[in-house]
N, C-alpha and C positions, 0 to 999 in steps of 0.2 A: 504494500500500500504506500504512495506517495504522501510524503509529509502533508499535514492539513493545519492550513493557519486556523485555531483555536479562537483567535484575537482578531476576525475579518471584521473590518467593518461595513455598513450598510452599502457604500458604494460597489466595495468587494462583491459582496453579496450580490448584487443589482446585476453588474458585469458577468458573475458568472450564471447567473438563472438568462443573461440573455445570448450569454454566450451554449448554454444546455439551449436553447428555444432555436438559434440559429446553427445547432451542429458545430459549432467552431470550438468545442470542449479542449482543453490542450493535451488533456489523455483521455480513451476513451471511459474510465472508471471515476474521472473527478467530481461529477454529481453525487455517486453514489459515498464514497470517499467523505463529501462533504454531509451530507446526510446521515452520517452514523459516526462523526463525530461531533459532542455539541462544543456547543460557542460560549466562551470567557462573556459575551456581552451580553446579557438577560433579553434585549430589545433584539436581536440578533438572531438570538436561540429560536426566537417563537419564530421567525420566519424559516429555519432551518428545519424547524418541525412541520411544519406545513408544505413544506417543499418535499418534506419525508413522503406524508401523506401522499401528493400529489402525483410525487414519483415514484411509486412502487411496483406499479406496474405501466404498461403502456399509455402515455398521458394523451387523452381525448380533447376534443374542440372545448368542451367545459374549463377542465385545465388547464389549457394553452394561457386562454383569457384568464383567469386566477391566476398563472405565473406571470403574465405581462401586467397586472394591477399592481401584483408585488412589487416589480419593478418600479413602477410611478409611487405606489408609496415610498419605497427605500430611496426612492432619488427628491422625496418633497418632504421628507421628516427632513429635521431639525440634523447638521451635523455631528456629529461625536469630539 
C-alpha cells in the first residue's frame, strides 16, 4: 500500500475525488488506499467516510453527482 497522507487537507481531498471522477488516479489503488485510512482532521474524516460509502462498489449516476457536490463543498468551506 502507498503511503497515505493522514493530514490531507480539504483541497487534497477535492483534487483527488476529482481526480477518482476523471480517471487520472496517480495509482490505480489510491481511492481505495484513501478510504481505509482515516484523517488526523475531524472535518476531513466525514468526507472520507462518505466517499467510503460511495465507493464501495461501482459508483452510479446518483454518486457521481454526490462526489462532484463534495467537491464544491471542500472547495467553498472555510480554509484550514
Amino acid at each position: 500500500m502507498a503511503r497515505v497522507n493522514r493530514g490531507a487537507t480539504k483541497e487534497e481531498v477535492a483534487d483527488l475525488i476529482e481526480r477518482f471522477l476523471d480517471n487520472r488516479l496517480d495509482y490505480p489503488q489510491q481511492m481505495n488506499d484513501f478510504v481505509e485510512c482515516s484523517q488526523l482532521r475531524l472535518e476531513v474524516d466525514v468526507y472520507r467516510k462518505r466517499c467510503d460509502v460511495l465507493c464501495a462498489g461501482p459508483v452510479d449516476e446518483d454518486g457521481i453527482r454526490e462526489l462532484r457536490t463534495m467537491v464544491i463543498e471542500l472547495r467553498s468551506s472555510p480554509a484550514e
